[in-house]
C-alpha positions in Angstrom: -2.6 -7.6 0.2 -5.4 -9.9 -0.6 -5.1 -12.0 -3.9 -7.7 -9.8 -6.0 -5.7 -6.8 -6.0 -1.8 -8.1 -5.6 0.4 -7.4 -8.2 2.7 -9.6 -8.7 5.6 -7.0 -8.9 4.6 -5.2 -6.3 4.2 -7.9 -4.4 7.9 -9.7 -4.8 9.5 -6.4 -3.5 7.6 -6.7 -0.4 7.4 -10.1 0.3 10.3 -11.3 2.9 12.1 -12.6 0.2 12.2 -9.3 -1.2 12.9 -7.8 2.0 15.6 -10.0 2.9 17.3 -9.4 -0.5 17.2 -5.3 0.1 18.5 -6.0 3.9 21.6 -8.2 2.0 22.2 -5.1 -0.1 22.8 -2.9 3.2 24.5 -5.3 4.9 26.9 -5.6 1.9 27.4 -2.3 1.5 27.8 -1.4 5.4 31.1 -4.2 5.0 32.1 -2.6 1.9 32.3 1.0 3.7 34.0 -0.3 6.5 36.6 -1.6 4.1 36.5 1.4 2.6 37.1 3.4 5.5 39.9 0.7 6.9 40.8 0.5 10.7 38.2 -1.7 12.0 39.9 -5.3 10.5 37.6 -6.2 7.6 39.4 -8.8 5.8 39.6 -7.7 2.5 37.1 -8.7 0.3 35.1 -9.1 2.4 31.9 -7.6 0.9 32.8 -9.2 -2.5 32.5 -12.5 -0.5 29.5 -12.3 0.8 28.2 -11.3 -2.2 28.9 -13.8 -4.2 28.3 -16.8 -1.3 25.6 -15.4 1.1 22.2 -16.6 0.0 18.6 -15.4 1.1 16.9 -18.2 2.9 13.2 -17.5 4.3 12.5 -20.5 5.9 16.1 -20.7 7.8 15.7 -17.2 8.9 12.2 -18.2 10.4 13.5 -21.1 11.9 15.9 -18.6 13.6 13.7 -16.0 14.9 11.7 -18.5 16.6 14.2 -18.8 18.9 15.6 -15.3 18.7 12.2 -13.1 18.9 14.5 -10.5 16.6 13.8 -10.7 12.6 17.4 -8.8 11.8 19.5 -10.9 14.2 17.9 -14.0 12.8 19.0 -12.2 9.8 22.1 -11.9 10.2 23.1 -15.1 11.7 21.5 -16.8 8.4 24.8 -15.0 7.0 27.1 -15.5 9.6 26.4 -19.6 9.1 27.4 -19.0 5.2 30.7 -17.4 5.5 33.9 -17.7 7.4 34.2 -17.0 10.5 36.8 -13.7 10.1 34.2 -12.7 7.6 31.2 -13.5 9.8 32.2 -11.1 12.8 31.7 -8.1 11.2 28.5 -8.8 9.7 26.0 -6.2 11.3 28.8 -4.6 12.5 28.3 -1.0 14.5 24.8 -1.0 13.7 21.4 -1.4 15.1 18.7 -2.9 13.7 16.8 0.0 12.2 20.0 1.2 10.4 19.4 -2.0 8.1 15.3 -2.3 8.1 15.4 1.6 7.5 18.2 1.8 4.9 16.2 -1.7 3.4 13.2 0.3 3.5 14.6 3.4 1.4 15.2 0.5 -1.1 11.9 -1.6 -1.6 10.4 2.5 -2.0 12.7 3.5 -4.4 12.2 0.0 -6.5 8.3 0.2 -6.2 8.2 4.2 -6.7 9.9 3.0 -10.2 7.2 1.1 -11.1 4.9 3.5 -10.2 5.9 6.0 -11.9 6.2 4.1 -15.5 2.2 3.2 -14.7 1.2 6.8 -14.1 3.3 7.9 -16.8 1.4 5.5 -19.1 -1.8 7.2 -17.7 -0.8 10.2 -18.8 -0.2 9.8 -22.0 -3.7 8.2 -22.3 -5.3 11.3 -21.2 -3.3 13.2 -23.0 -4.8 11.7 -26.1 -7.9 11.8 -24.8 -7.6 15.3 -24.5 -6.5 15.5 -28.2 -9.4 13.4 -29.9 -11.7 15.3 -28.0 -10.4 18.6 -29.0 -13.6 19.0 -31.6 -15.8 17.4 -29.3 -18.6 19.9 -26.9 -19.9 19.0 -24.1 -22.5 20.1 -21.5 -20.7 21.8 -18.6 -22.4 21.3 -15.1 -22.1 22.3 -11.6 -23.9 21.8 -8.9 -25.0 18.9 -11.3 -27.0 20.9 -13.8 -26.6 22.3 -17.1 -23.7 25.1 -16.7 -22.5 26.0 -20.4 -20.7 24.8 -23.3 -17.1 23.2 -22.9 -14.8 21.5 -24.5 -14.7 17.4 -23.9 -10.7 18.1 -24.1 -10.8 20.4 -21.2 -12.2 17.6 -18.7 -9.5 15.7 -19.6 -7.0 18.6 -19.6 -7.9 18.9 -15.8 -7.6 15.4 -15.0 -4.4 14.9 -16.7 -3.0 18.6 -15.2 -3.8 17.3 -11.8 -2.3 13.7 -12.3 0.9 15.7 -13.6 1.3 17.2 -10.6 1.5 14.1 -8.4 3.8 12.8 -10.7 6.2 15.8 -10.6 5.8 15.1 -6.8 6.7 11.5 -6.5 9.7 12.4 -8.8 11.0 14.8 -6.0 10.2 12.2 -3.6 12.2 9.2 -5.1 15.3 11.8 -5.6 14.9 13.7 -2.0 13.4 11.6 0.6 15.0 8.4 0.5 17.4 8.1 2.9 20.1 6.0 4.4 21.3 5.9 7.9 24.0 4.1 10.2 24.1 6.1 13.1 24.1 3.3 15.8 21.4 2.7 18.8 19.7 5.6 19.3 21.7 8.0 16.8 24.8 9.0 18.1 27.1 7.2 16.2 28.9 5.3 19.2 30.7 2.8 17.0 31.0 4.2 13.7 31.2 7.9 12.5 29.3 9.5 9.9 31.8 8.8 7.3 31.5 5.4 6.9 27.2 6.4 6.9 28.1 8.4 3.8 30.1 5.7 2.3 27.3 3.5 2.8 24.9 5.5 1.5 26.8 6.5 -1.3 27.3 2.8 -2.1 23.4 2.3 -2.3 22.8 5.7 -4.1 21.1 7.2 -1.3 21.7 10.6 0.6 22.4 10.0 4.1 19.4 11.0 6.7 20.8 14.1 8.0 19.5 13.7 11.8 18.5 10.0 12.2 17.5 9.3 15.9 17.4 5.0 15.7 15.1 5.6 13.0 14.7 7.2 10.2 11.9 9.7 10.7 8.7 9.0 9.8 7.1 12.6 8.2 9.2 11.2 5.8 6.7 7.9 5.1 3.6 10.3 6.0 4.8 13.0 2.9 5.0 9.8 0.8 1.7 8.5 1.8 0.1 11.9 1.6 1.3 12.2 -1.9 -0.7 9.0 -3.0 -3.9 10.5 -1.0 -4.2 13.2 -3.4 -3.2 11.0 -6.2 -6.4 8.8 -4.6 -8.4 12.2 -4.5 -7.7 12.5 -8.6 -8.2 9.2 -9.2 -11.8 9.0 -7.8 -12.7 12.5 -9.3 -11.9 10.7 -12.2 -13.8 7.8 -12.3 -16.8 9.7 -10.5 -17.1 11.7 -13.8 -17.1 8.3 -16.3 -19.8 7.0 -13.4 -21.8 10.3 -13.8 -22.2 10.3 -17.5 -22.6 6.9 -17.9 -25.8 6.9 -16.0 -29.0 6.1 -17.7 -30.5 9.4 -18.1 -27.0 11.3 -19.4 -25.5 8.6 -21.8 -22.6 10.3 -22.9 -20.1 7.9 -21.5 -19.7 4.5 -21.0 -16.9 1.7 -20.1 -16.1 -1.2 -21.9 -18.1 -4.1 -21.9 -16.3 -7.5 -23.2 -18.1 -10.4 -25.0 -20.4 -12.7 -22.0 -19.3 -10.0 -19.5 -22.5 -9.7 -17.1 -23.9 -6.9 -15.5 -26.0 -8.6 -13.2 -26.9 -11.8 -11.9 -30.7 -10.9 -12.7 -31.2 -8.3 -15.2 -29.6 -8.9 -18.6 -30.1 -5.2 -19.8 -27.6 -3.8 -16.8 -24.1 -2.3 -18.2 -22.7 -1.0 -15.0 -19.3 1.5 -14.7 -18.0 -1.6 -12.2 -14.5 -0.5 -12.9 -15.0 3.1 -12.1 -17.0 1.6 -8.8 -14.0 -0.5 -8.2 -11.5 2.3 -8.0 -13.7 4.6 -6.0 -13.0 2.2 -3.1 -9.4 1.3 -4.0 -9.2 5.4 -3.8 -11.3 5.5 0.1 -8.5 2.4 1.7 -5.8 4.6 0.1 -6.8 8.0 1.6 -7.1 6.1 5.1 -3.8 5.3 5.2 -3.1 8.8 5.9 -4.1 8.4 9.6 -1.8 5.6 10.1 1.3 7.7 8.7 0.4 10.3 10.5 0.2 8.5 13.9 3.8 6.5 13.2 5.5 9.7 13.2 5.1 9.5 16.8 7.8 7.3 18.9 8.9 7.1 22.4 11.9 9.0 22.9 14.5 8.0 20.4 12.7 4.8 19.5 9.3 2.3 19.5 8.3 -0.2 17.5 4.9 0.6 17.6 4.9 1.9 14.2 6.5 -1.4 12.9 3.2 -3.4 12.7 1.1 -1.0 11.1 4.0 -0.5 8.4 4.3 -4.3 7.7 0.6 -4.0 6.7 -0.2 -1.1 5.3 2.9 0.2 3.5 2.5 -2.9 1.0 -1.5 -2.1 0.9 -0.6 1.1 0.2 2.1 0.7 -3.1 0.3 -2.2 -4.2 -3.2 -0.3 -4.6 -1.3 2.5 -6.3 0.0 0.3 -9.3 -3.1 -2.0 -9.4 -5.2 1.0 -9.5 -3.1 2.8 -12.4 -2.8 0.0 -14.3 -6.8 -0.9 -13.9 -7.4 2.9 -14.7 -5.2 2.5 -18.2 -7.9 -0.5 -19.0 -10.8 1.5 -17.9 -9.2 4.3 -20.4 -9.0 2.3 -23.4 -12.0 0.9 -23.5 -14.0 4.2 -22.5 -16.7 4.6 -25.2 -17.7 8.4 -25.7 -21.1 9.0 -27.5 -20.3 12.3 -29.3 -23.6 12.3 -31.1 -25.5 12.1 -27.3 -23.4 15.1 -26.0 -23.9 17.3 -29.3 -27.7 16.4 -29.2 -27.7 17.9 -25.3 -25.5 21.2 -26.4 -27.3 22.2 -29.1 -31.0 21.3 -27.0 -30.0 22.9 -23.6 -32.1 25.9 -23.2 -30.4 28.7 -21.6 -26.7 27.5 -21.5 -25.8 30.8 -23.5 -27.6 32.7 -20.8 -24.1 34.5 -19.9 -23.0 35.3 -23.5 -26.7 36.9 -24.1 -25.9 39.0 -20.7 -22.6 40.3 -21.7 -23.2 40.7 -25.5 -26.4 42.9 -23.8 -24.2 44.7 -21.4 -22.3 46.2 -24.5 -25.3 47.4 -26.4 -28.0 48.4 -24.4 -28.2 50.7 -21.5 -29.9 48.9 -18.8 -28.5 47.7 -15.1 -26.7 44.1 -15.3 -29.5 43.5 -12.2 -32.3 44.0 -14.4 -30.4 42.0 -17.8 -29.8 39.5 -15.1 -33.2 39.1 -14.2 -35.1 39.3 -17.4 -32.1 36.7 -19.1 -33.1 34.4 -16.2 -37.0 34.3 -16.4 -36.9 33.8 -20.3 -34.2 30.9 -19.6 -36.2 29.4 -16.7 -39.2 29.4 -19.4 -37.1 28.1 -22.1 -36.7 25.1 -20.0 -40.6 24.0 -20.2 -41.2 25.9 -24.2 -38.2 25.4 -25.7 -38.0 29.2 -27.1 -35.2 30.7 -28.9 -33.0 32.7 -26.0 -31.7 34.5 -28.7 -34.6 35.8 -30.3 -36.6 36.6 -27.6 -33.6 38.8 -26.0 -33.4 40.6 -29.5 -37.3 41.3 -29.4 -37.6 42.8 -26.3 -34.4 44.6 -25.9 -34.3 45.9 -30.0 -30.8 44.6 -30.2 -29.0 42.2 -32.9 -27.2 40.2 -30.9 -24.4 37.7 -32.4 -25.5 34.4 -32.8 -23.7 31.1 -31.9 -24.7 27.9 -33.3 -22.6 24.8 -32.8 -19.9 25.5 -34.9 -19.4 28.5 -34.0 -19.0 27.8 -30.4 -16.9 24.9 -31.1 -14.5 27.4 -32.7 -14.8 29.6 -29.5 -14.0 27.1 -27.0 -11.0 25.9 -29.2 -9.7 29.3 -29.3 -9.7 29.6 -25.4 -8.8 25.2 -24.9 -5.0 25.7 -27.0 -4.3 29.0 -25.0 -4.8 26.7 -21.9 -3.3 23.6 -23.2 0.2 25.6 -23.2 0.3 26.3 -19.5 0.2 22.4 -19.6 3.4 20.5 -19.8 3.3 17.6 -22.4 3.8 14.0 -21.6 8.1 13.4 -22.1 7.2 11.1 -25.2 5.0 14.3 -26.7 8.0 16.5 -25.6 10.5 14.5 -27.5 
């Protein structure tokens, strides 16, 4: 992770320190199972021991693997040299390599997945209220990018916050069901220890043990994970691409924050640009191409390559560490959003046409012609509305003989709240609103 975007957090968890530390844990815990399980001639203790004496050294571990080629036997002998030797034997003992990296792995996840998960929490409560001081707020509707009908400014961030709910919910599961432990030897078959002592491992670390491990734990596992923050990537930038839409020149109902001698450009002094909203658009694009690499690591040799080490080592890191920079550069994007109420009443209530399917309906119900021919004549008196500026309305009652009910602001500010609460209940609250 480059400086710009590292988080210091996220970034101890992952660093070899960090790593080192959750590969102590393991190795801890695989000599307290074993003394646990009794029979192999673990001193007693011997886990408390090296708890309390083994240290994590980075730079004596890297003086080891230079001569060792092997990151977790230079690992290991940085232990054996810090306790006794009838302690020392057993260190690493009955398992292969990936059985600490893998179990290690389960670890730095779960620690960073906490993290996580408090920052997109804290999102969600921001949209939340969003979505509550907006709840008397109408806005122009659009798709395809032009003028659709009437909605409620709550509703956008309704959806938003919905979607971002979900991908919570699923990263919740994920933390409690996919982390996994495993000591089932070289290439899974449990030649020197049996899968008790794996569950008393795992159960040590709080982790269920991988059901079928082969050396590795299997990487769908990883992919699921970084699939999940894809579509959280996918929510993000649909996000942000709706602040950068309305904050553009000729729409002006949004706009981020803009601090005291913040610049805009190096040349023109009038620029106010939605940089943040820019800046998470890409975070979102390196997150979803992570995908590909997740995908492809599922794929080993036999029972075990390392080919999917390297790309791990870079982009799981890049992957987390984007996540909680981006959530917590989203919450500041959030809380300084400004909203120009007055510029999106101005465009309701000066749209021609927008009630164009109210008018049909209402017409439907008290007149006897075809919906094809409503349709029709609605849509030529709405496309001229555009360039005149006539009264929908009106001109519908005219020619058709009808009075038709009339909705000004208020009145369809009280309609869309109507339809907004009924929605707002299929949406689970944020667990502070809950309590």
């Amino acid at each position: 992770m480059i400086a710009r975007y590292e988080c210091a957090d996220v970034a101890r968890i992952w660093s070899d320190t960090g790593k080192f530390e959750c590969f102590l844990q393991v190795e801890t815990a695989l000599l307290r199972a074993l003394e646990t399980a009794g029979g192999y001639g673990v001193p007693a203790g011997a886990a408390a021991l090296m708890q309390a004496t083994a240290r994590i050294d980075p730079a004596r571990i890297a003086e080891l693997e230079r001569r060792t080629q092997h990151d977790v036997v230079a690992f290991c002998e940085s232990l054996a040299e810090q306790l006794p030797p009838a302690v020392a034997r057993f260190v690493h003992f009955g398992a292969t390599s990936s059985d600490i990296i893998d179990t290690a792995l389960a670890l730095q996840l779960r620690a960073t997945l906490q993290i996580v998960q408090a920052e997109l929490q804290a999102v969600l409560r921001q949209l939340w209220t969003l979505a509550a001081h907006s709840a008397d707020v109408l806005c122009i509707g659009r798709s395809h990018g032009m003028y659709a009908e009437p909605m409620l400014l709550a509703q956008k961030w309704l959806s938003f916050y919905a979607e971002l709910q979900r991908r919570a919910a699923e990263l919740q599961h994920y933390a409690q069901h996919e982390l996994t432990a495993q000591l089932s030897g070289a290439v899974g078959n449990y030649t020197v220890l049996p899968p008790r002592v794996e569950a008393l491992l795992a159960a040590e670390l709080s982790l269920p043990v991988e059901p079928v491990s082969t050396q590795v734990i299997p990487r769908d596992r990883l992919a699921k994970l970084v699939g999940i923050n894809a579509l959280y990537a996918g929510g993000l930038e649909r996000l942000v691409t709706e602040i950068r839409l309305l904050q553009r020149s000729e729409v002006g109902e949004m706009a981020e924050g803009f601090g005291a001698g913040q610049r805009g450009s190096s040349t023109m002094p009038h620029k106010r640009n939605p940089v943040a909203s820019e800046n998470l658009t890409g975070i979102s694009r390196v997150l979803r191409s992570h995908v590909e690499i997740a995908l492809q690591n599922i794929v080993l040799w036999h029972e075990r390559d390392i080919s999917h080490s390297a790309a791990e080592r870079l982009y799981l890191p890049d992957n987390l560490g984007l996540v909680v920079y981006s959530l917590r550069r989203l919450q500041q994007l959030l809380a300084g959003l400004h909203i120009d109420r007055d510029a999106m009443r101005a465009r309701v209530t000066a749209a021609p046409g927008v009630q164009s399917s109210y008018y049909l309906h209402q017409l439907l119900q008290r007149t006897t012609a075809s919906r094809e021919e409503l349709y029709a004549r609605i849509q030529a008196l709405a496309f001229a509305a555009g360039t005149d500026g006539g009264d929908l309305g009106a001109q519908l009652e005219l020619e058709f003989k009808v009075q038709l009910p009339r909705l000004g602001y208020a009145e369809m500010l009280a309609h869309y709240q109507t339809q907004y609460e009924a929605v707002k209940l299929r949406v689970q609250p944020p667990a502070a609103e809950q309590k």
